[in-house]
N, CA, C and O atoms as a GROMACS GRO file, in nm:
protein
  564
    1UNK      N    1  12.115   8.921   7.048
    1UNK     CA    2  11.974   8.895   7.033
    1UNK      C    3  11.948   8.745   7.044
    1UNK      O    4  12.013   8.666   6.976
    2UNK      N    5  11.842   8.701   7.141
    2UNK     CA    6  11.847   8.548   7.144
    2UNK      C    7  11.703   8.511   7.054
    2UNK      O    8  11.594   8.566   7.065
    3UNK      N    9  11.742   8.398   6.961
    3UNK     CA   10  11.643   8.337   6.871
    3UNK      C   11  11.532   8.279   6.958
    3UNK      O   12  11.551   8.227   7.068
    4UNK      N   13  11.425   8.291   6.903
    4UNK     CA   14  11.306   8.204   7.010
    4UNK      C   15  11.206   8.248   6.924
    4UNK      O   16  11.223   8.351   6.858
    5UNK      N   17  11.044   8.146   6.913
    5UNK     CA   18  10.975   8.183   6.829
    5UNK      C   19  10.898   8.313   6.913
    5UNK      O   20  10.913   8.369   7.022
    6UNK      N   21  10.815   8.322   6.806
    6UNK     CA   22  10.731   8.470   6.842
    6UNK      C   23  10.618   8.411   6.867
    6UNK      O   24  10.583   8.294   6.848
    7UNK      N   25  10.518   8.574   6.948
    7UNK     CA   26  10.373   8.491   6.972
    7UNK      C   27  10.316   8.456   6.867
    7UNK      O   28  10.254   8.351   6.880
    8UNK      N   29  10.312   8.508   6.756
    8UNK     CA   30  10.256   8.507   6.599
    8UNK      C   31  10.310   8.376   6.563
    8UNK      O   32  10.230   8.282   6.557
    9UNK      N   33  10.423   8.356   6.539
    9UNK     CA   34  10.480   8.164   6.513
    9UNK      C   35  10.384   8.071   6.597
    9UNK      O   36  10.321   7.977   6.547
   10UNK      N   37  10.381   8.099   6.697
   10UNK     CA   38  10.310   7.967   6.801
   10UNK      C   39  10.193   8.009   6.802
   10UNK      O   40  10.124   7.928   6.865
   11UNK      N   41  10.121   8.114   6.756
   11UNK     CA   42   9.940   8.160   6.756
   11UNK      C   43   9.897   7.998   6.585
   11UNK      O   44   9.826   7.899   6.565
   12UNK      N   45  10.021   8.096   6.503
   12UNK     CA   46  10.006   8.004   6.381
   12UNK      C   47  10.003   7.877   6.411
   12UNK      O   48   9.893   7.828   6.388
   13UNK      N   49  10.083   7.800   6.455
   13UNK     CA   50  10.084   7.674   6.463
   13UNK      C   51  10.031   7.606   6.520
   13UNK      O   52  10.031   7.486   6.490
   14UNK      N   53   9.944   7.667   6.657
   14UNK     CA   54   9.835   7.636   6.707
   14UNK      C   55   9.739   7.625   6.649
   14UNK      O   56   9.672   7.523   6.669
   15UNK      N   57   9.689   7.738   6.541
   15UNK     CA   58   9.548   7.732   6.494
   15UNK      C   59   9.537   7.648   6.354
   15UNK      O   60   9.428   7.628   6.302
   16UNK      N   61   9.656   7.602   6.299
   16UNK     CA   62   9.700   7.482   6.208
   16UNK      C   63   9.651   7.317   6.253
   16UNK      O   64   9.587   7.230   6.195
   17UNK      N   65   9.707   7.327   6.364
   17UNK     CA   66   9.687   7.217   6.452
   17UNK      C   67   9.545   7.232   6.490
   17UNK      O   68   9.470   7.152   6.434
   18UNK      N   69   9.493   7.314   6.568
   18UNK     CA   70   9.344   7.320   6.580
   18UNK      C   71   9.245   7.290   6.454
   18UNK      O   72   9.138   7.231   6.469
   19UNK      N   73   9.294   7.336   6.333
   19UNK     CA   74   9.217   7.326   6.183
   19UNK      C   75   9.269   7.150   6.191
   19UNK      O   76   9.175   7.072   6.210
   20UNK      N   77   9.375   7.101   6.182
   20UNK     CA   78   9.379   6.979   6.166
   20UNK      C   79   9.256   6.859   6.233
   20UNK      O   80   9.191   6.758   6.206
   21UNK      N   81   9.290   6.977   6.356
   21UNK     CA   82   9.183   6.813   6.429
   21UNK      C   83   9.025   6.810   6.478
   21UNK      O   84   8.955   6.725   6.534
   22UNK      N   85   8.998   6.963   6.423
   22UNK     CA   86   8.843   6.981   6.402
   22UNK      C   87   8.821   6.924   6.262
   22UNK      O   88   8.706   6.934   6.217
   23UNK      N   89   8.916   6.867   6.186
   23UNK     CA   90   8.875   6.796   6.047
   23UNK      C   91   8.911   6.638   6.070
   23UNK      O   92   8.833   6.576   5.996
   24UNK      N   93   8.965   6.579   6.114
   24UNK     CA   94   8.964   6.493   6.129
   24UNK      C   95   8.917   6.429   6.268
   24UNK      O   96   8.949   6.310   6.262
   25UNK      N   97   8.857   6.454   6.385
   25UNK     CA   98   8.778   6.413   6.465
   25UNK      C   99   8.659   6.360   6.411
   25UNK      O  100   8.636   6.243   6.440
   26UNK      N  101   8.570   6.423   6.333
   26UNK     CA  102   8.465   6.356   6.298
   26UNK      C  103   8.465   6.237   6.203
   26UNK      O  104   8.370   6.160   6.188
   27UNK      N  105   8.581   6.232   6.142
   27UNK     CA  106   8.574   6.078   6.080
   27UNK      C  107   8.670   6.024   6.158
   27UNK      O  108   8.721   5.938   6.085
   28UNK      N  109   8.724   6.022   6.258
   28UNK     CA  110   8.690   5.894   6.355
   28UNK      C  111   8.626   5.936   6.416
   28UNK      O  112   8.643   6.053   6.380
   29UNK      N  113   8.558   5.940   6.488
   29UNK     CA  114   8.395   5.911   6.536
   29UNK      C  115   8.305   5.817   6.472
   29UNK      O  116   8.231   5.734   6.525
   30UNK      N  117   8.329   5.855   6.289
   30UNK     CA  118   8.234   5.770   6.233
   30UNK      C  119   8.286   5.663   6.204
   30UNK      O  120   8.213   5.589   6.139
   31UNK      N  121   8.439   5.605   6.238
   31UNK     CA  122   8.514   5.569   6.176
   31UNK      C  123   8.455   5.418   6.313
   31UNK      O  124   8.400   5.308   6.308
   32UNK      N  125   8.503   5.495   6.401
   32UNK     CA  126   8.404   5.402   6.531
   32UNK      C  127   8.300   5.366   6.543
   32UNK      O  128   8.290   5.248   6.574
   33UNK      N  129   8.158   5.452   6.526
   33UNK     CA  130   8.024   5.371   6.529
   33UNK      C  131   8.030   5.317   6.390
   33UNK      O  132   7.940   5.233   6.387
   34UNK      N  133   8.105   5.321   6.242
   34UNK     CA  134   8.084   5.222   6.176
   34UNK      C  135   8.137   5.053   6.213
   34UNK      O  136   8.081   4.955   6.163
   35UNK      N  137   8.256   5.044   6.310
   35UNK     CA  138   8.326   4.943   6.407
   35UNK      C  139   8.244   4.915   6.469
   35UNK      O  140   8.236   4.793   6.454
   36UNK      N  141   8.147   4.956   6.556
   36UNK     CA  142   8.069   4.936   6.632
   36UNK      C  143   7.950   4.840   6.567
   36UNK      O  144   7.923   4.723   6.593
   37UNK      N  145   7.901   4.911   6.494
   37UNK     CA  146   7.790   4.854   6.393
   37UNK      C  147   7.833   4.751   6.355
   37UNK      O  148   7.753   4.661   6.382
   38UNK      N  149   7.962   4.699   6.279
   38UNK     CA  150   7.994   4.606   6.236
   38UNK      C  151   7.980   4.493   6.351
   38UNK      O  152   7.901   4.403   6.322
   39UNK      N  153   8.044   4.483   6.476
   39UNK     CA  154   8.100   4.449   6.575
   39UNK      C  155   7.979   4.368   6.622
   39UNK      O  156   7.994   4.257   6.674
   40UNK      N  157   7.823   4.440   6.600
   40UNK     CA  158   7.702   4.426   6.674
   40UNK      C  159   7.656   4.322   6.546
   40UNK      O  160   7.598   4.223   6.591
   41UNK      N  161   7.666   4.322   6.423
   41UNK     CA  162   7.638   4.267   6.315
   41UNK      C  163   7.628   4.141   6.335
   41UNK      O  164   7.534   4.063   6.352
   42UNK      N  165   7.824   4.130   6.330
   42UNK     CA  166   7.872   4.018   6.365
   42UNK      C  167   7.801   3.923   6.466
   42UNK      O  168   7.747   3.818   6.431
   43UNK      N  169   7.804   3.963   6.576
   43UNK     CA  170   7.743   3.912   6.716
   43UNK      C  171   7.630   3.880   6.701
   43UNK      O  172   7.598   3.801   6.790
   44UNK      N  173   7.532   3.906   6.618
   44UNK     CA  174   7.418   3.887   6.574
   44UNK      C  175   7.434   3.714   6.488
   44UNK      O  176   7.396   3.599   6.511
   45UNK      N  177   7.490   3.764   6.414
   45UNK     CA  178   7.490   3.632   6.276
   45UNK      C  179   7.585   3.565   6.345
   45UNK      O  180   7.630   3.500   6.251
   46UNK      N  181   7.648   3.532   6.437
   46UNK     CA  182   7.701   3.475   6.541
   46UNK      C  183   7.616   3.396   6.603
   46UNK      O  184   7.621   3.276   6.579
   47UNK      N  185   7.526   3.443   6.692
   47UNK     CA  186   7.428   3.442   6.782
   47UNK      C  187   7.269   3.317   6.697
   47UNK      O  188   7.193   3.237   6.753
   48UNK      N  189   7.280   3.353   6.571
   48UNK     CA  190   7.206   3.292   6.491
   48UNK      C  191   7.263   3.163   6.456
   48UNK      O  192   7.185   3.068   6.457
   49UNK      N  193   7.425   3.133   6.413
   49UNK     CA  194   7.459   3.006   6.360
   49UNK      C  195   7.467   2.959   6.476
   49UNK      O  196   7.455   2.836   6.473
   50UNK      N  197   7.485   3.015   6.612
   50UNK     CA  198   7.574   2.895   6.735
   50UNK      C  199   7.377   2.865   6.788
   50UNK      O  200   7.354   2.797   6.888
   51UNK      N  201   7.284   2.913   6.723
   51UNK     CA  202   7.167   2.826   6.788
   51UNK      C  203   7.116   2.754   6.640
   51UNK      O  204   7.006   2.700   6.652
   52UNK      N  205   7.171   2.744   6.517
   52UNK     CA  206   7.177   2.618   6.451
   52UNK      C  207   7.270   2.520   6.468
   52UNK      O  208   7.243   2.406   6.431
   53UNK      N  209   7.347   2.538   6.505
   53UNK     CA  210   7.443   2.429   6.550
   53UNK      C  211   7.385   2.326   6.646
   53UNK      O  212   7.372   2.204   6.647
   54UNK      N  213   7.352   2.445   6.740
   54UNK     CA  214   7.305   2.361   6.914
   54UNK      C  215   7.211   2.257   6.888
   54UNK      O  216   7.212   2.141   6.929
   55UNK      N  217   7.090   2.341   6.781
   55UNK     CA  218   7.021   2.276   6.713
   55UNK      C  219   7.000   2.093   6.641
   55UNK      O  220   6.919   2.001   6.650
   56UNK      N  221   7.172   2.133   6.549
   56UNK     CA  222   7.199   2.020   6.482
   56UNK      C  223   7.281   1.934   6.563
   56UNK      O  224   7.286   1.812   6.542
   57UNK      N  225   7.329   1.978   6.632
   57UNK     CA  226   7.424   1.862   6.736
   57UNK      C  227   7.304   1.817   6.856
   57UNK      O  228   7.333   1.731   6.941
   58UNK      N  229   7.199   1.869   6.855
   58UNK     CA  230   7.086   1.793   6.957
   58UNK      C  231   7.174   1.837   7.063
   58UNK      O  232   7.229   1.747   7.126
   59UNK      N  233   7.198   1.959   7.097
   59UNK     CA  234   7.238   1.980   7.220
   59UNK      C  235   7.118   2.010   7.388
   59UNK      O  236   7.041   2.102   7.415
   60UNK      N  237   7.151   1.896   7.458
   60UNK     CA  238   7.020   1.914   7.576
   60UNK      C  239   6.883   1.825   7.472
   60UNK      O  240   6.771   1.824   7.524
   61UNK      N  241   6.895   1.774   7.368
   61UNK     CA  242   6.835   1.720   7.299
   61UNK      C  243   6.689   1.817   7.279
   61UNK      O  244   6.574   1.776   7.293
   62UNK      N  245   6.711   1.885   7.261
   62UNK     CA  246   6.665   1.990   7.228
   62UNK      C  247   6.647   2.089   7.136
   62UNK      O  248   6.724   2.166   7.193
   63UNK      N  249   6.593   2.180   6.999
   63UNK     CA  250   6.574   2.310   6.927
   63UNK      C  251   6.610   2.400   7.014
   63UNK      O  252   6.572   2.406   7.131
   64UNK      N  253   6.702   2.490   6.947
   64UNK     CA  254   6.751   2.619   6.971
   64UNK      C  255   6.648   2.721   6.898
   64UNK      O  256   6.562   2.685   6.817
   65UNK      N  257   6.676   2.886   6.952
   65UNK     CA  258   6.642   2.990   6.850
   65UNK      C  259   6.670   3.106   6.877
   65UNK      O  260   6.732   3.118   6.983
   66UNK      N  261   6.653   3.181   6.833
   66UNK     CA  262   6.699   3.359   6.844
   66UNK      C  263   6.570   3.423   6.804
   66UNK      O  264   6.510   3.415   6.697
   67UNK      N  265   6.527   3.516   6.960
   67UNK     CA  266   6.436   3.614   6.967
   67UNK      C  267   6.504   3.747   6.957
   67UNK      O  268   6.600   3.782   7.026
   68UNK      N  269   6.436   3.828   6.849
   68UNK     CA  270   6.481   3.966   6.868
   68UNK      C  271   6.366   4.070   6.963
   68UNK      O  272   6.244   4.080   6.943
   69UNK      N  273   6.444   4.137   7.062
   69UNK     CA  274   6.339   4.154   7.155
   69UNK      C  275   6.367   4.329   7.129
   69UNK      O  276   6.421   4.353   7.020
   70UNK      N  277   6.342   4.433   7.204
   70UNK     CA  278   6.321   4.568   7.199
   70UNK      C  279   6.488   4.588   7.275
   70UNK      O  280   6.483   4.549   7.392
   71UNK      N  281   6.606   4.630   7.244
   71UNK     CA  282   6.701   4.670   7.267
   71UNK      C  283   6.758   4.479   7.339
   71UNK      O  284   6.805   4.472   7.453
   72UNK      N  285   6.745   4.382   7.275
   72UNK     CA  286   6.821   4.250   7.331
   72UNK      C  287   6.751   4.139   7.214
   72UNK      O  288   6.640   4.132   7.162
   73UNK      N  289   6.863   4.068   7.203
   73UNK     CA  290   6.810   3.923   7.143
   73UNK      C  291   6.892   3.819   7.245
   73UNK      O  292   6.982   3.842   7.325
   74UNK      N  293   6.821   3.691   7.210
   74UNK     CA  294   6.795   3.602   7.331
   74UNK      C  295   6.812   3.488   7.243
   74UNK      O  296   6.725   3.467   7.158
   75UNK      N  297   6.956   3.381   7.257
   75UNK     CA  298   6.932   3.252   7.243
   75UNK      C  299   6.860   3.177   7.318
   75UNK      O  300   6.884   3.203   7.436
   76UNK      N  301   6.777   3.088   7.305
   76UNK     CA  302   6.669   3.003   7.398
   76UNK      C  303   6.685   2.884   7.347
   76UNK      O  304   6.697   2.868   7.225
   77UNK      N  305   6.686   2.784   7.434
   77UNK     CA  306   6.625   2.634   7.399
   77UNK      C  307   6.433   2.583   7.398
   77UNK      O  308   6.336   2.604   7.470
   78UNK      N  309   6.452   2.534   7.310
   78UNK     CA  310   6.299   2.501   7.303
   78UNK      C  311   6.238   2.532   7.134
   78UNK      O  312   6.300   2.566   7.033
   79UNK      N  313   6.080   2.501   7.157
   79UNK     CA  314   6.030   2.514   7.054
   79UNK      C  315   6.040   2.650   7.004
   79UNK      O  316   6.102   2.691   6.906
   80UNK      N  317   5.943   2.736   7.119
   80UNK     CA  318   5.933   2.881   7.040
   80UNK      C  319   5.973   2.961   7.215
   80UNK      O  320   5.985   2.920   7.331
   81UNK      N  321   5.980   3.076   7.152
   81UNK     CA  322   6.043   3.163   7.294
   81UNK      C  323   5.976   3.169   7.415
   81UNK      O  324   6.017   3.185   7.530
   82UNK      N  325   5.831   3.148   7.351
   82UNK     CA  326   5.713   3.146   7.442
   82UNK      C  327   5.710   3.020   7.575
   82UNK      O  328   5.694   3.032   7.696
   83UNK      N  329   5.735   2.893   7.481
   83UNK     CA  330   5.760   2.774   7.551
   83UNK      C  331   5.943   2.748   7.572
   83UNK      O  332   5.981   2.631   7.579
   84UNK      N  333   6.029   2.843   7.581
   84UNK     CA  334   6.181   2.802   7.620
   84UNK      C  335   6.200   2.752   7.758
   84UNK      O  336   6.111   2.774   7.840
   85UNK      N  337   6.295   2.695   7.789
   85UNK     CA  338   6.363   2.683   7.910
   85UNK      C  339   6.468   2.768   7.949
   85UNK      O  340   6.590   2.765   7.930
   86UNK      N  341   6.365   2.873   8.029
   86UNK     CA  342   6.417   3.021   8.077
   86UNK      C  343   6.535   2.998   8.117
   86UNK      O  344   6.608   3.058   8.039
   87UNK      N  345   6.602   2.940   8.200
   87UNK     CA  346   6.761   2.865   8.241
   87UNK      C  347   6.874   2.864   8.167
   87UNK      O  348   6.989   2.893   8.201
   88UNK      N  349   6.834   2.831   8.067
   88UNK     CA  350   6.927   2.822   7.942
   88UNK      C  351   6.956   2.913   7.819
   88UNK      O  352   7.024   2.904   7.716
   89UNK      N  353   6.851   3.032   7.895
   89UNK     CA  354   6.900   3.165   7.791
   89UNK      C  355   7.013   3.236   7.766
   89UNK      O  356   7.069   3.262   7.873
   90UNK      N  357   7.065   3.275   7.680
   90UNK     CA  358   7.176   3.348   7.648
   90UNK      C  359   7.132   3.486   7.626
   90UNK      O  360   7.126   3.513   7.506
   91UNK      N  361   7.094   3.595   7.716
   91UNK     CA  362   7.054   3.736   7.636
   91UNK      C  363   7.180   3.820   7.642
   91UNK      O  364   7.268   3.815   7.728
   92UNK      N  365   7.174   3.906   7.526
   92UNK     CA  366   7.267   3.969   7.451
   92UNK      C  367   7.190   4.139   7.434
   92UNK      O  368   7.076   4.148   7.387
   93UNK      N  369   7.258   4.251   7.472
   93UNK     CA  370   7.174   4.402   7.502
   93UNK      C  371   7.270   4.416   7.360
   93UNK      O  372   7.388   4.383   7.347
   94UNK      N  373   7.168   4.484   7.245
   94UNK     CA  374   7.210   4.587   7.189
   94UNK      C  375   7.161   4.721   7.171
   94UNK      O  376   7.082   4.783   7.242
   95UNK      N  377   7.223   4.759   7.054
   95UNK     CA  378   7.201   4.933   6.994
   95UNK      C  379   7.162   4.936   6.936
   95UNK      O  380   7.142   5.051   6.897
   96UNK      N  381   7.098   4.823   6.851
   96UNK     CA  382   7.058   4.815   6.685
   96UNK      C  383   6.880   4.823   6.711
   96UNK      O  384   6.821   4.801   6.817
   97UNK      N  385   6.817   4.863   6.574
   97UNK     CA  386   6.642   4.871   6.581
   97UNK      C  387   6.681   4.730   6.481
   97UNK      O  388   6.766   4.732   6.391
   98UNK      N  389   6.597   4.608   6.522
   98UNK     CA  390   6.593   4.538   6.469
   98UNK      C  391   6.452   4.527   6.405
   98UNK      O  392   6.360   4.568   6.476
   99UNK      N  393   6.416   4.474   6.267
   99UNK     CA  394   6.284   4.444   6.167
   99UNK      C  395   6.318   4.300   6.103
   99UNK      O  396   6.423   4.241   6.127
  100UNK      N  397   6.218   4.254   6.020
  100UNK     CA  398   6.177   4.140   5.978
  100UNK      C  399   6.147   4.033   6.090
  100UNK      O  400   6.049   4.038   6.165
  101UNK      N  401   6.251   3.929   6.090
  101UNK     CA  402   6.181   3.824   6.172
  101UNK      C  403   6.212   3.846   6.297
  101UNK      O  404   6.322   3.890   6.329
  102UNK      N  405   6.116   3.816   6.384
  102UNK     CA  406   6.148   3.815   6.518
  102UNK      C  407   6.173   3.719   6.592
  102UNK      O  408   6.249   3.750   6.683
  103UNK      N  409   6.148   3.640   6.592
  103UNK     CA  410   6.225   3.491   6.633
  103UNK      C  411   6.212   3.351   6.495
  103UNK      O  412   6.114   3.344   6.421
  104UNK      N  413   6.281   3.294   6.491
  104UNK     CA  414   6.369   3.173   6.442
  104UNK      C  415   6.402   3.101   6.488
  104UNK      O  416   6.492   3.125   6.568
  105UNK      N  417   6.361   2.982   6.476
  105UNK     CA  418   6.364   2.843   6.551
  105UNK      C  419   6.470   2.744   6.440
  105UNK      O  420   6.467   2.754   6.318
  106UNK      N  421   6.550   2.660   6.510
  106UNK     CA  422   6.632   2.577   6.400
  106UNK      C  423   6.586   2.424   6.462
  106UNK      O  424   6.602   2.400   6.582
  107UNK      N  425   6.523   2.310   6.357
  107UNK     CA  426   6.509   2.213   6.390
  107UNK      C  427   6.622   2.124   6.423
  107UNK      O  428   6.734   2.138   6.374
  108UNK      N  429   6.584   2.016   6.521
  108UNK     CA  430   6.662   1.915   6.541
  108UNK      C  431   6.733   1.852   6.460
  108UNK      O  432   6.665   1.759   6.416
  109UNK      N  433   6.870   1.851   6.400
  109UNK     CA  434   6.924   1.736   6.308
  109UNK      C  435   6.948   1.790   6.201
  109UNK      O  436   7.060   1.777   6.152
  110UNK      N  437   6.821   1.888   6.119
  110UNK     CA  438   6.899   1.924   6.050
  110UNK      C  439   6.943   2.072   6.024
  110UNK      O  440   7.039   2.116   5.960
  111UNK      N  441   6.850   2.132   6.089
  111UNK     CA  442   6.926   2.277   6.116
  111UNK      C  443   6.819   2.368   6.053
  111UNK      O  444   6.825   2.490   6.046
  112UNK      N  445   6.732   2.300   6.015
  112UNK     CA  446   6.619   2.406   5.877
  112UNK      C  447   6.568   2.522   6.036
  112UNK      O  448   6.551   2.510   6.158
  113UNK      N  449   6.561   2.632   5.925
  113UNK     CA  450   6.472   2.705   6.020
  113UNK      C  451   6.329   2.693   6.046
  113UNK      O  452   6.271   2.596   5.999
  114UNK      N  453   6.264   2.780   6.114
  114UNK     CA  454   6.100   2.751   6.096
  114UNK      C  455   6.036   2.869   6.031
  114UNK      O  456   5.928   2.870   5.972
  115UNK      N  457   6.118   2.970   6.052
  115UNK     CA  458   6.048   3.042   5.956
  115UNK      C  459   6.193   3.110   5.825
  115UNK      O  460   6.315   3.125   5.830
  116UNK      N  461   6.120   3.124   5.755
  116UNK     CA  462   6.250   3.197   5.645
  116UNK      C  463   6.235   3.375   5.576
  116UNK      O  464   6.128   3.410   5.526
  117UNK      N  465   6.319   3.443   5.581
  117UNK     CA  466   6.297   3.571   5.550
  117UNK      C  467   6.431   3.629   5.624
  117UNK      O  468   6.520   3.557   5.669
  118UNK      N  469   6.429   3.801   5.630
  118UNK     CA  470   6.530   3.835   5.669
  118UNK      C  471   6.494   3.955   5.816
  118UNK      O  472   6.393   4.004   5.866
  119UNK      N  473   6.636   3.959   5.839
  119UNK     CA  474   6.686   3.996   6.027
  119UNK      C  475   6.755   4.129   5.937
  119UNK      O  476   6.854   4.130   5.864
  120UNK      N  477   6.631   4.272   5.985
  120UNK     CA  478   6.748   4.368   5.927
  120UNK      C  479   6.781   4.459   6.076
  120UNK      O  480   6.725   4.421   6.179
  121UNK      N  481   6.847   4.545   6.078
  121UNK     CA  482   6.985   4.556   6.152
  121UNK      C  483   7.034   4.707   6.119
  121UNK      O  484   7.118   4.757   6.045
  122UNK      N  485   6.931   4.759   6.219
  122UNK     CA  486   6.973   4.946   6.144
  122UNK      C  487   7.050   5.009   6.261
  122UNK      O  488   7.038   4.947   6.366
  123UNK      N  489   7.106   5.089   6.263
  123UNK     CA  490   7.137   5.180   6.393
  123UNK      C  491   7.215   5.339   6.313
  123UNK      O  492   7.314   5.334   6.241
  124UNK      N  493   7.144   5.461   6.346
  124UNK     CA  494   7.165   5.575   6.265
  124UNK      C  495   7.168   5.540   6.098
  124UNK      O  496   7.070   5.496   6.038
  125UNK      N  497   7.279   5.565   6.044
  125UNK     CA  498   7.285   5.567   5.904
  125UNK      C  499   7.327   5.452   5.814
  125UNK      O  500   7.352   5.446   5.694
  126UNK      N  501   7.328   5.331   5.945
  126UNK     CA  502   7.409   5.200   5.912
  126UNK      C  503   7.286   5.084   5.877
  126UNK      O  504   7.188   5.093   5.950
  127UNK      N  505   7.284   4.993   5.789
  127UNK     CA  506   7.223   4.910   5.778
  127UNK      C  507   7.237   4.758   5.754
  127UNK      O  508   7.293   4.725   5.649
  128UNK      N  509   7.211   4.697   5.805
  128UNK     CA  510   7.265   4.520   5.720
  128UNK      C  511   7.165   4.390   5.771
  128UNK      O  512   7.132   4.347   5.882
  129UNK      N  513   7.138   4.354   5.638
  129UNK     CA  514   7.030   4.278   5.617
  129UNK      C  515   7.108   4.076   5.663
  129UNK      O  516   7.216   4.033   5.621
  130UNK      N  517   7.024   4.010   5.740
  130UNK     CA  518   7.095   3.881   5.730
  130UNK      C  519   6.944   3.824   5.707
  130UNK      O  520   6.832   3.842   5.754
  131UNK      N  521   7.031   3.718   5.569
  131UNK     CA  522   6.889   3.652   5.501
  131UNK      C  523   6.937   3.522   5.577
  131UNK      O  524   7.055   3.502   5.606
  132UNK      N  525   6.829   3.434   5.605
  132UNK     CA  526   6.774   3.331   5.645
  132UNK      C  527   6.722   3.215   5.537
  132UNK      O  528   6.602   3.242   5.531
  133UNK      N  529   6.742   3.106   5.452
  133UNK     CA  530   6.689   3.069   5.336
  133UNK      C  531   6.645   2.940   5.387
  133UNK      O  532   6.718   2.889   5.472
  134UNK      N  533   6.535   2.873   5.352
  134UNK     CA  534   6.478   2.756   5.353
  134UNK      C  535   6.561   2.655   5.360
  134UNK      O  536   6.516   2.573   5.440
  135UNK      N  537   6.678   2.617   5.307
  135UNK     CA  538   6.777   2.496   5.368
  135UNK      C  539   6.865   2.530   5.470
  135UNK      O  540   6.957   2.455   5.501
  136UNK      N  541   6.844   2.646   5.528
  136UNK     CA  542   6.925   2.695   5.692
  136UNK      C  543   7.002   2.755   5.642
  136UNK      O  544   7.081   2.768   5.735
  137UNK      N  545   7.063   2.829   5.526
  137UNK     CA  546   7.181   2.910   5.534
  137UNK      C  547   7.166   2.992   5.594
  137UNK      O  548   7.052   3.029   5.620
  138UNK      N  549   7.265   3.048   5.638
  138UNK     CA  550   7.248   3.268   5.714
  138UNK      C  551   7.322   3.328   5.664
  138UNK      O  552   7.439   3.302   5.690
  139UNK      N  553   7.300   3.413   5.592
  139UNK     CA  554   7.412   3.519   5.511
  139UNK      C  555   7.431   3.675   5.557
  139UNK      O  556   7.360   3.719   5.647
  140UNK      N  557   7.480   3.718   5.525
  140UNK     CA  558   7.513   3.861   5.560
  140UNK      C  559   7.512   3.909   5.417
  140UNK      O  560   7.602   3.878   5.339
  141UNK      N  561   7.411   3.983   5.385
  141UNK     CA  562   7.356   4.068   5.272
  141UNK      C  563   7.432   4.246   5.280
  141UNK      O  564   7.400   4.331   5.197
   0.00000   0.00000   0.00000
């Protein structure tokens, strides 16, 4: 008689394996758009200090700022987005519904913003607030 499994052994161990990874597929999935979310966060409050910087180093001797636009935000040089020097934009496409401020201007020298309040940052069940404070900090709340 030669040993070998049966169809019943390999039906079982199939549908073991099948139970395994219909339970764990969905947390990675979420395990990823929470990576994702983070990833877009980042790039954001990124996107905000490198146009206070530009700002404070008088780069192009010039104010920087960050417009949040409908699926994109936009580093710009200049006063306000309205008056930028289209040339020198940096736009950036995201996934996120962005609320509170919509553009932020950082003065020359010393970095203050022009307006103060917060950049929130939703996408499905994910949320994160970046506050903005009257002496230029940017935090991640």
């Amino acid at each position: 008689m030669k040993k070998a499994f049966t169809l019943v052994e390999i039906s079982v161990v199939v549908g073991i394996i099948a139970v395994l990874v219909s339970l764990t597929l969905p947390l990675g999935f979420n395990f990823y758009r929470n990576q994702q979310f983070g990833n877009e966060v980042q790039a954001v409050l990124e996107s905000l200090r490198r146009a206070q910087l530009k700002s404070v180093v008088q780069e192009r001797d010039a104010s920087y700022g960050v417009y949040f636009g409908s699926g994109l935000y936009v580093l710009f040089q200049g006063s306000s987005y309205a008056d930028r020097v289209p040339q020198y934009d940096e736009s950036f496409s995201h996934a996120l519904t962005t609320g509170g401020l919509a553009e932020i201007v950082f003065s020359k020298v010393e970095g203050i913003p022009s307006v103060t309040g917060n950049v929130i940052l939703t996408n499905g069940g994910n949320a994160s607030t970046i506050n903005i404070n009257s002496e230029g900090r940017i935090n991640l709340e």
